[in-house]
N, C-alpha and C positions, 0 to 999 in steps of 0.2 A: 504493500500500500504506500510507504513511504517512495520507494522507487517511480510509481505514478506518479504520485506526487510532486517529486521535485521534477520529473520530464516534462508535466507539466508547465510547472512554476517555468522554467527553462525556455518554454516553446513561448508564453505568454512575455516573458519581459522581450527576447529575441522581435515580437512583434511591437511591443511600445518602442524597442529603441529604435528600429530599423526604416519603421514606417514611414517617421515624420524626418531621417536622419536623407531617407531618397530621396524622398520630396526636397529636401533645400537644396541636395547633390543635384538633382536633376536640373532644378531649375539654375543653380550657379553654374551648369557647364552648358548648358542651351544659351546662359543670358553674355557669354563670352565673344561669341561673334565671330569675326574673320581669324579670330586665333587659334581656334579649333582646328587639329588636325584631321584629316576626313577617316582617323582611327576613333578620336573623340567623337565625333559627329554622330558616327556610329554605336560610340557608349554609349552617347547623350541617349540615341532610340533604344538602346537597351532599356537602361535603366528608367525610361517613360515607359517602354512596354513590361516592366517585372512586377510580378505579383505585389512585389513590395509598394511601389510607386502608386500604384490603381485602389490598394486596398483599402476601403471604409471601416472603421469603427464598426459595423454593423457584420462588416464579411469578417472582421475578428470573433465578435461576440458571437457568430453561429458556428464559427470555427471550434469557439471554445465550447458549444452545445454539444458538436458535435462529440468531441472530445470525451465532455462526462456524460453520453448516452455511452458512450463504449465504457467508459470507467464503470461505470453501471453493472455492464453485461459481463464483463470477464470479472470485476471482484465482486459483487455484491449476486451476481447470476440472476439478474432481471432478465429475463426473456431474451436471451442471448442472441440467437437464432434470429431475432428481428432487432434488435439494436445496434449490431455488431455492423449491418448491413447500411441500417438507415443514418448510424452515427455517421460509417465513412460516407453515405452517400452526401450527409450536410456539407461537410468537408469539399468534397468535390463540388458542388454546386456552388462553394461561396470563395473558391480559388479566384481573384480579380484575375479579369483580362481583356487586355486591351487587344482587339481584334483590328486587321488592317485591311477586310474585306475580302481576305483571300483563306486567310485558316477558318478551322471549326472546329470549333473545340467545348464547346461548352453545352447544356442540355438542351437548350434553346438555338443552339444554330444547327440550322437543315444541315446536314453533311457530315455533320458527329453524330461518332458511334454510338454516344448518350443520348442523343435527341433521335435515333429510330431506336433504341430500347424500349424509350419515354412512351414511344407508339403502345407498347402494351398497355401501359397505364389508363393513358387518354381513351383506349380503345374499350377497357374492359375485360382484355384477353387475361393477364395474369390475376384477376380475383377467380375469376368463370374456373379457371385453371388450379386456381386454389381450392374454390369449393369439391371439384375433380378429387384432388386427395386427401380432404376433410372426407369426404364420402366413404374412400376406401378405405380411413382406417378409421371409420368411426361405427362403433357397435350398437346397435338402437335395441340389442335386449330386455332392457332395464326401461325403457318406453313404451318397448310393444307390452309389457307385463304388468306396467301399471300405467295406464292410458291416460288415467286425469293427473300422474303429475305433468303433462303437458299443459295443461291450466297456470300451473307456475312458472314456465316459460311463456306462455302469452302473458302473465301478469308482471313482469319483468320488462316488457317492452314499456309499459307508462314511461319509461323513461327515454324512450323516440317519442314519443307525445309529448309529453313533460319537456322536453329541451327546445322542442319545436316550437311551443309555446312560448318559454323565455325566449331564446333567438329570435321571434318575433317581436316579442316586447322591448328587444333590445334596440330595434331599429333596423335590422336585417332582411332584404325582399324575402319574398313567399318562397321561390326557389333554392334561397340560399339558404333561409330558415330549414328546409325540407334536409338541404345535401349536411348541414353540423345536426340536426337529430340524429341522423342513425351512428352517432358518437354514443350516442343512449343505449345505443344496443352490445356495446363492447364488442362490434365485430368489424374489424381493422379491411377484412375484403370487400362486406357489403357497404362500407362507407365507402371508402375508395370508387366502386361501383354508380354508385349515386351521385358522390360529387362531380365524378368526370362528366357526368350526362346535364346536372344542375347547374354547377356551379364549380366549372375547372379551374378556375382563379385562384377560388380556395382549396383546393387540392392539397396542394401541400401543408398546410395549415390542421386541415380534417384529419389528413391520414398521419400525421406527427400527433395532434391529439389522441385519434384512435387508439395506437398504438403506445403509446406511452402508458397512458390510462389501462390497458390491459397488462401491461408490466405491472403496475400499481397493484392489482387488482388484491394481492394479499394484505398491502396496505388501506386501501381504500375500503374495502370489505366489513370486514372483523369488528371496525366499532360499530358500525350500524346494524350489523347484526348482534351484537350482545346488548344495543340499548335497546331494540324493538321484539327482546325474547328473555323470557324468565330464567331461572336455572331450572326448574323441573320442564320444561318446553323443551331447553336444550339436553335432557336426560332423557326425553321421549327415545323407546327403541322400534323399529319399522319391521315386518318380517321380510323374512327373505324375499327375493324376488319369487317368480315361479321360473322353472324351467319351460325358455322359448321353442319350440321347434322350427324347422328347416325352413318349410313350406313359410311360415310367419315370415321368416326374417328374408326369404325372396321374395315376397307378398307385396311387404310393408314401402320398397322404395317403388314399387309400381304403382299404387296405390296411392301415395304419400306425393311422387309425381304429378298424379293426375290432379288432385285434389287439390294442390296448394294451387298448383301450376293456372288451374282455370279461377281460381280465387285470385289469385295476380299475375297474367300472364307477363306485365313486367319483366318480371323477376325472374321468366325461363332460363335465361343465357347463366344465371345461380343456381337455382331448384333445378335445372334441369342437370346439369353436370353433378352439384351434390347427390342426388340418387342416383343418376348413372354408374357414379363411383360406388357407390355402397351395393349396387346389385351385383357389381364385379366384384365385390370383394363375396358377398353371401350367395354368390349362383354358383362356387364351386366349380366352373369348368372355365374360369377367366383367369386364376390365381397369377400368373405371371403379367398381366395386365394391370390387375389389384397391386401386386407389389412393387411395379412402376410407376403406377398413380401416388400410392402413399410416401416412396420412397425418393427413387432418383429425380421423377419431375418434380413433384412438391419441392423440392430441396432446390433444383436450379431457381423455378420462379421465384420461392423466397428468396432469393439474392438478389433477382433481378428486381422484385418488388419493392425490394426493402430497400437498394440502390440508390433507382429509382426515382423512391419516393422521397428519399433525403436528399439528394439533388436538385431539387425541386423547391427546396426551399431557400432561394436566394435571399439576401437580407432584405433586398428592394421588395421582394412579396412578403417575407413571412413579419418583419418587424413591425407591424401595424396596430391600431385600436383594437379591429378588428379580428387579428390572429389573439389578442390577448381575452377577449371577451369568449373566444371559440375556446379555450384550454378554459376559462372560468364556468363556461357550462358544461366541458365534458367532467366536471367532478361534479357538477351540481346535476348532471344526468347518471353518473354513477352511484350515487348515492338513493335516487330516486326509481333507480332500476330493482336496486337491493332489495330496499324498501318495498317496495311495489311485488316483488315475490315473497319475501317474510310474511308478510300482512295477509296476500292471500293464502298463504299457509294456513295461518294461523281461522281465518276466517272458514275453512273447510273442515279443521279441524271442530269448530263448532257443529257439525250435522255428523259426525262420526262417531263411533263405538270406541270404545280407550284401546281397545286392542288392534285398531286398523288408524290410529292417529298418525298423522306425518309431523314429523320431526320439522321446524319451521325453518331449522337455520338451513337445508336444502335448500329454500326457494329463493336464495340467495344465488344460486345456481342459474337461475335461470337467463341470466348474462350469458351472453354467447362466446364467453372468453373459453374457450375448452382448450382442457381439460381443467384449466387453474381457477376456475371459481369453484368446481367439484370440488379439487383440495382442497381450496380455504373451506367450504364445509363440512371437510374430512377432518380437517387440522383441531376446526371449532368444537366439530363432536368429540376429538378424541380426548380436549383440551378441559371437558366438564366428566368425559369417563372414558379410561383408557381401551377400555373394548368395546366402543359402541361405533364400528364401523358403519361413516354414511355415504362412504365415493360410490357404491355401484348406484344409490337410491338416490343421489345427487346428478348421477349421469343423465338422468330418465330430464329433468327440465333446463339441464345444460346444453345436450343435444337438441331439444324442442327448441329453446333460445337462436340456436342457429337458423333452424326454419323460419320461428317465427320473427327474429330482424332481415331478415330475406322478403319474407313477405308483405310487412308492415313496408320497407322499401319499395316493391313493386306495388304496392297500392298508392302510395305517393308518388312514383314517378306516371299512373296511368293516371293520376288528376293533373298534374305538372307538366307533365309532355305533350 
């Protein structure tokens, strides 16, 4: 830690000293005139065209965002796998340069390699692509065998409603209120998905929220669920699940396709790849299909995703009123997502029998951060009794969460579009 630390410290004074030291260098060997030899002449365009000369106070301070999302990801192992990618991506997006009409180099000029990656983004191909191998490795067991806790993943969305709301009251158009809701849903692909069709401005902005906030989620989590649940609520034990059969679980993504699918056809180009993937992974005669869904592609798009999507955030877009009001409601939608499944826990639990009660701090779950909202109500239950496992009875409205912020998305974008 100290080691970061001071590479740190190192990287940040090298940028206070260097900065403002080009600048006057630059400008005392340009302001020299015919005494320039035509090797100077040449420094003089160097040192106008170097990172150092171009850089703003702004392309520092994301530099240094960048920075501690990865300090993040390798010591403290926040969500690695997406911070490692989107840190460096910040970094590369907030490199000054001063272009002379002929290179391309940056996310935004036609001709870089970055700026047709970015196509996936814009286009919506690496979320589609992502839900692909959510599908393949995600097991809807524990959903198919208790059907209403998908109740608590639709009660969980309040908080795509609930942020769309504030975002509105904030002063935000209707489109763009639409693309920072599905911040509420804790799902990093379906937001991404939304903004680029609403409100691609904000892009970078959304999906830096999204994701970060899902990193959080062990911290953002656990208070609101211990102030909106008792200790004998959090001692409730669940019975097992039942044992699913085959036929169910090939059923259920044919099924679960059609159904969402004609409730928000939106949302095909997600619902329809996330059960594609999951019929490959439960039909049994796809297996090496399934294991390059969940595996090798997942694992490229996330890079490119996560790239991508921190490259994207130049200081000139992301440093705004506006980026800061978008992070101030993705915790006040995190909060409210919790909430929103706790409560309806709890409210079911009133028409039940004591022996078939659900355990409230589940419906905390029902954020689509998978699998890390389960733990935290695996963590929660185990934290008031050390045998009272609830990750598999926590799956059942963590996987629902997925569907249902997919869905509640394509139902806003077929009013918005």
């Amino acid at each position: 830690m100290k080691r970061f630390s001071a590479i740190y410290t190192v990287i940040a004074l090298l940028f206070v000293l260097f900065v403002p030291l080009m600048h006057v260098e630059a400008q005392a060997v340009a302001g020299s005139g015919s005494a320039l030899t035509s090797f100077m002449d040449g420094f003089s365009g160097f040192l106008q065209e170097s990172g150092f000369y171009n850089a703003t106070w702004g392309n520092i301070l994301m530099i240094c965002v960048g920075l501690v999302l990865i300090y993040l990801a390798i010591q403290r192992g926040f969500e690695p796998l997406l911070l490692v990618p989107i840190g460096t991506g910040i970094i590369i997006g907030n490199i000054p340069i001063q272009l002379d009409g002929t290179a391309a180099i940056g996310i935004e000029q036609e001709g870089s390699v970055y700026y047709y990656l970015n196509q996936g983004v814009k286009l919506g191909i690496y979320p589609s692509l992502i839900f692909l191998g959510i599908g393949a490795m995600t097991d809807f067991s524990s959903l198919i065998s208790n059907p209403r806790l998908m109740l608590l993943g639709a009660a969980a969305q309040f908080g795509i409603f609930g942020t769309f709301i504030g975002a509105y009251a904030l002063g935000f158009p209707v489109k763009e209120a639409a693309a920072i809701s599905i911040i509420g849903g804790a799902d990093g692909p379906t937001a991404i998905f939304s903004a680029s069709l609403l409100a691609p401005h904000l892009l970078g902005s959304i999906a830096i929220a999204a994701y970060s906030y899902m990193a959080l989620v062990p911290v953002i989590q656990p208070p609101v669920m211990r102030l909106l649940t008792s200790k004998k609520e959090r001692l409730i034990r669940m019975k097992p699940p039942r044992a699913v059969t085959k036929t169910e679980k090939i059923l259920f993504p044919l099924i679960g396709l059609i159904m969402t699918t004609f409730i928000a056809p939106s949302a095909l180009s997600l619902l329809g790849m996330l059960f594609f993937g999951n019929l490959l992974k439960e039909s049994g005669v796809t297996n090496r299909l399934a294991e390059t869904a969940r595996t090798s592609m997942t694992d490229i798009v996330t890079i490119l995703l996560g790239m991508c999507v921190g490259a994207s955030t130049s200081a000139a877009k992301f440093l705004t009123i506006g980026s800061i009001k978008i992070f101030v409601l993705g915790a006040f939608s995190f909060a409210i997502a919790t909430a929103g499944g706790v409560i309806v826990a709890k409210i079911i639990n009133l028409f039940l029998k004591e022996e078939n009660k659900i355990n409230p701090l589940i419906g905390a779950a029902g954020v689509s951060a998978v699998p890390a909202s389960a733990r935290v109500a695996q963590n929660e239950g185990l934290r008031e009794d050390k045998s009272n496992h609830l990750l598999m009875h926590a799956m059942a409205p963590n996987v629902s969460g997925v569907i249902g912020s997919a869905v509640a998305a394509g139902v806003m974008l077929s009013f918005l579009l």
